[in-house]
N, C-alpha and C positions, 0 to 999 in steps of 0.2 A: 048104195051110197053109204048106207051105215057101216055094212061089212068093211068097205077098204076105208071109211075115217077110221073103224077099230084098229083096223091091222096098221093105219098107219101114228096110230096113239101108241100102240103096242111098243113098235118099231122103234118111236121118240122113248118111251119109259127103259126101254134095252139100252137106248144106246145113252142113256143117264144113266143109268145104272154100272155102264163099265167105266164112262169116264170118273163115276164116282169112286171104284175100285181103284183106279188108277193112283186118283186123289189119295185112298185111302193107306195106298201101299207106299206113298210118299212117304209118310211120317213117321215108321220105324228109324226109316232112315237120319232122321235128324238127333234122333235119340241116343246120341254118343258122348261120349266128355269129349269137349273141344275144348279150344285152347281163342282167345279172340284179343286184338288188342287195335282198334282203328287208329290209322295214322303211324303207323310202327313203320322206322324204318330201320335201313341199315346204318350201324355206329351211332343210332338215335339214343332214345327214351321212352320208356312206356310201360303202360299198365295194362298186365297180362291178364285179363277174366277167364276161370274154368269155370265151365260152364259143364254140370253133374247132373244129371236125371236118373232117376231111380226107376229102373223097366224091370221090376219084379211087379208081381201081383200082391205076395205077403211076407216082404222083408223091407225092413228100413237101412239106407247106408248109412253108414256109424264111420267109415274112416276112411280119407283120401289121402293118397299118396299121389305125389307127381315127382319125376326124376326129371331133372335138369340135363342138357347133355352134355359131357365129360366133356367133349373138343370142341366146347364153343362156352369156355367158363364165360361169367358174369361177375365184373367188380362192382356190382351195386344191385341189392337183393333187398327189399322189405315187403313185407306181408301184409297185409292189411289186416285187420284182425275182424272175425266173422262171428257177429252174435249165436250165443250157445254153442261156439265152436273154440277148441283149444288147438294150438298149432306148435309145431317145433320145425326146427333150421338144422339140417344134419349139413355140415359141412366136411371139406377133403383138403388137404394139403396136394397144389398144384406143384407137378414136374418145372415149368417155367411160370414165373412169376407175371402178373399182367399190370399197365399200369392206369393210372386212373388216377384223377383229380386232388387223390389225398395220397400220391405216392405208388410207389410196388406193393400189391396184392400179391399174398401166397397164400390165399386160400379163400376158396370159392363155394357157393352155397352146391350141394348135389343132391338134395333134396329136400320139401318142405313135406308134412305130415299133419294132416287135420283132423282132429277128432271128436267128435259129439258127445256133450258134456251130459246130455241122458236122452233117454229113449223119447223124449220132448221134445227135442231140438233136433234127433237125426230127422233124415230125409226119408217123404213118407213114398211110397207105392203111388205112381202120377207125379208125382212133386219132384222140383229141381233145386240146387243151391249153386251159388256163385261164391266161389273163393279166387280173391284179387292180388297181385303178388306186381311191385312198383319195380322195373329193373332197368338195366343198362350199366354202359352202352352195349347195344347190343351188334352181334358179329359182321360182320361183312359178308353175309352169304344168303341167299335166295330162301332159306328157310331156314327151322329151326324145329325139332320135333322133342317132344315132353311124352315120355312114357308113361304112364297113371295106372293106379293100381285101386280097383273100388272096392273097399268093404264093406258086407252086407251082416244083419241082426243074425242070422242064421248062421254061420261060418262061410258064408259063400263069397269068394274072391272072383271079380274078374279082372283080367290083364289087359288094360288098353294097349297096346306092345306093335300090334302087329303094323307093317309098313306098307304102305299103297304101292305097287311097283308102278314107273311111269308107264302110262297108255294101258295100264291093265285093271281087272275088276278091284271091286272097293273089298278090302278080308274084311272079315266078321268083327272082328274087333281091333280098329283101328287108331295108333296114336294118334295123340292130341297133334297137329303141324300147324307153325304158323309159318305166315309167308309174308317175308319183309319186301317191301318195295326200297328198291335204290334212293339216297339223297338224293333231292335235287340239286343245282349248282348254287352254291352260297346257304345255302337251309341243311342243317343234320335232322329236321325231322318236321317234315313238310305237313302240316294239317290236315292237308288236301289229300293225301293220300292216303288209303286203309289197307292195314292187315285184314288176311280173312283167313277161316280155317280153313280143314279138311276134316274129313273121318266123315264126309257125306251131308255135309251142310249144302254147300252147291247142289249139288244134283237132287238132295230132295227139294230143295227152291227152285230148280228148273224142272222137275217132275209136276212140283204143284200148279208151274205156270200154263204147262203143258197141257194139265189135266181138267182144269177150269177153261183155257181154249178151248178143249175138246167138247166140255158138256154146253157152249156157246155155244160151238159151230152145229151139234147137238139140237140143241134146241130152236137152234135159227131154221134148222133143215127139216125138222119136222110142223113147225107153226108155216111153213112157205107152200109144205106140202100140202097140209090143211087148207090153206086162200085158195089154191087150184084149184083143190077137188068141189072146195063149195064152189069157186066161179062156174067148175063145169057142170055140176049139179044145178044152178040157176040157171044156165043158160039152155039148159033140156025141158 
């Protein structure tokens, strides 16, 4: 009786231990600069959060770049401005001018630049920052992708750049996407509904939901095991 409750203790600690793996392997995943803005629609208004984590072990980011994208200008760009962070507005002279509430726009934001005002205030190894950016109206199209560019204490750059192709795996370093949902009929920017990212938000929230089922069903299957083997030890 001792022998198979070990092996079936055993058995329960293994099969926690991979749904914990599972678990574990979620969370890289989440570790991307995303781009977030709930309630974002199309031809709306809203407020874009990047959302920046530092996944070095001994460098702090000192500077963030996000590129706006060229064929989906913006007539209305402001920044919020991000304690211990200093920020600039590089703007472009548009081919066709766009219009908007105070007239024809010919020239649109193409990128904002944030930079940490000392080694105090950048973003430490663990730790994440949020820089806000107010825009609209925003395009008429299913998405919108922000290329970001992160710099680290060290001289180390990386390129958020790369693009998800549809139905294919997630690349290593994935741009910021946001994904507008359509007006509703009479509403430019329905409450009710949410932008969400990409660059691996989802899938690592359905990995983690996956992988806490797993160490339940886990756990329920070896404590069930256990009741048998006692009831059939008692009743010998």
């Amino acid at each position: 009786m001792r022998t198979v409750t070990a092996r079936v203790t055993a058995g329960l600690a293994l099969a926690a231990l991979a749904a914990l793996a599972v678990l574990l392997a979620a969370g890289p995943a989440s570790a991307h600069v995303t781009v977030d803005a709930p309630g974002a629609t199309r031809g709306g208004y809203a407020v874009l959060t990047f959302r920046v984590p530092d996944e070095t072990d001994n460098a702090d980011t000192t500077k963030v770049q996000v590129f706006f994208p060229p064929s989906q200008p913006l007539a209305s760009v402001s920044v919020r401005p991000t304690p211990g962070w200093s920020f600039r507005v590089h703007t472009t002279k548009l081919d066709k001018p766009i219009s908007s509430d105070d007239g024809q726009v010919t020239q649109a934001v193409s990128e904002v630049t944030w930079t940490a005002d000392s080694r105090r205030t950048s973003v430490k190894p663990g730790e994440f920052e949020e820089f806000a950016i107010s825009v609209g109206p925003l395009p008429q199209a299913p998405t919108m992708v922000f290329k970001a560019l992160q710099t680290y204490s060290d001289g180390t750059v990386v390129r958020w750049i790369d693009l998800t192709p549809p139905g294919g795996p997630e690349p290593e370093h994935p741009a910021p996407t946001l994904t507008l949902a359509a007006a509703t009929t009479g509403s430019s920017s329905p409450a009710s509904v949410e932008g969400h990212t990409s660059g691996g938000s989802g899938r690592a929230t359905a990995a983690l939901v996956l992988s806490v089922v797993a160490l339940l069903v886990a756990l329920a299957a070896g404590a069930a095991a256990l009741l048998r083997l006692g009831g059939d030890g008692s009743s010998r």
